[in-house]
N, C-alpha and C positions, 0 to 999 in steps of 0.2 A: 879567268885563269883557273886551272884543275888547281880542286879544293887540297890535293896529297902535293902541289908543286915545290914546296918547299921539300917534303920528304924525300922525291922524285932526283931533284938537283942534290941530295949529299948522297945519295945513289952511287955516283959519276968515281968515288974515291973508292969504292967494294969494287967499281964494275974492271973486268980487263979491256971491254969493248963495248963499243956505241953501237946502239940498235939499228943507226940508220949506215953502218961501217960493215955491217957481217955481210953484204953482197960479195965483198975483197977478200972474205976470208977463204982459206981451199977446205975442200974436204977431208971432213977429220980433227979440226982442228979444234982445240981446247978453247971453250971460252967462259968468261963468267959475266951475267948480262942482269939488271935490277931494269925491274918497271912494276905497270901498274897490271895486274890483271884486267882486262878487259872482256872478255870473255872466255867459259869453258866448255868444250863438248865433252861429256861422257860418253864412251861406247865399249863395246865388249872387242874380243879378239876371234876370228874367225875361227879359229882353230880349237880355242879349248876354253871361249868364254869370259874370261877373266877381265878386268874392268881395267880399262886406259882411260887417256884423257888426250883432248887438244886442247893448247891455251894457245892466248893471242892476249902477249904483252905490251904495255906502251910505254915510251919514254915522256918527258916534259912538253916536247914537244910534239906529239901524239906519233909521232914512227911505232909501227908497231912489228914484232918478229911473231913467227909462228913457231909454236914448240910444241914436241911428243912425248906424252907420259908413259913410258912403257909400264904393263901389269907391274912387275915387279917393283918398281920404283913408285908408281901411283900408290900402293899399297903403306908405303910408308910415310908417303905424303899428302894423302889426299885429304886430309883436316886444313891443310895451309891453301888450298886452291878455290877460293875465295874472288869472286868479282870485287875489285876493289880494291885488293889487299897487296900490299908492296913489299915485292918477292927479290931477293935476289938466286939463280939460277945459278948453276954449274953445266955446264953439259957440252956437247960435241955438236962440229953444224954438218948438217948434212945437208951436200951441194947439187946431188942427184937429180932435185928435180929445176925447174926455172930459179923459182924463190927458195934458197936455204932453209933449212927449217933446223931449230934447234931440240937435238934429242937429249933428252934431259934426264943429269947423272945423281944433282942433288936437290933441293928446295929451302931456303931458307928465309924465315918469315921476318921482316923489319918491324922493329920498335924504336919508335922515336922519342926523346923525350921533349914538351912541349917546351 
């Protein structure tokens, strides 16, 4: 068992929506989603440089969503985006391509107490 599993499951009461549920969702639509960071890619923006991010969050049961840190929003959050570290999101999905991907409005870090 994932050693954050306990933290993972009180997750489920912050979240609006389950990781392995955003296929159903349409485009656009508001969601708020808690996992584990799993991975980050840093990159710039084509146009004017400025630093984003791709995460790839997981649930208890390892489902994982793919989300975009747009510059302006990675700027304000980019100390919380942390492999490991259990995040709950704000942000809108976008259904555009095969797999949804979640563009991400807020970031907000979980403290648990033991």
């Amino acid at each position: 068992s994932h050693p954050q599993f306990a933290n993972l499951l009180r997750l489920k009461s912050a979240a609006t929506h389950e990781l392995g549920l955003l296929d159903e969702e349409k485009d656009g639509a508001t969601v708020k989603i808690g996992g584990i960071i799993e991975s980050t890619r840093r990159t710039f923006t084509k146009k004017n440089g400025h630093e984003m991010a791709f995460l790839a969050i997981a649930d208890e049961n390892g489902i994982a969503a793919e989300c975009i840190v747009f510059p302006q929003v990675f700027t304000e959050y980019k100390d919380l985006l942390i492999k490991g570290s259990v995040i709950i999101i704000d942000g809108q999905i976008d259904a555009k391509s095969d797999k949804p991907m979640i563009i991400v409005k807020r970031i907000q870090p979980v403290h648990f107490s033991s």
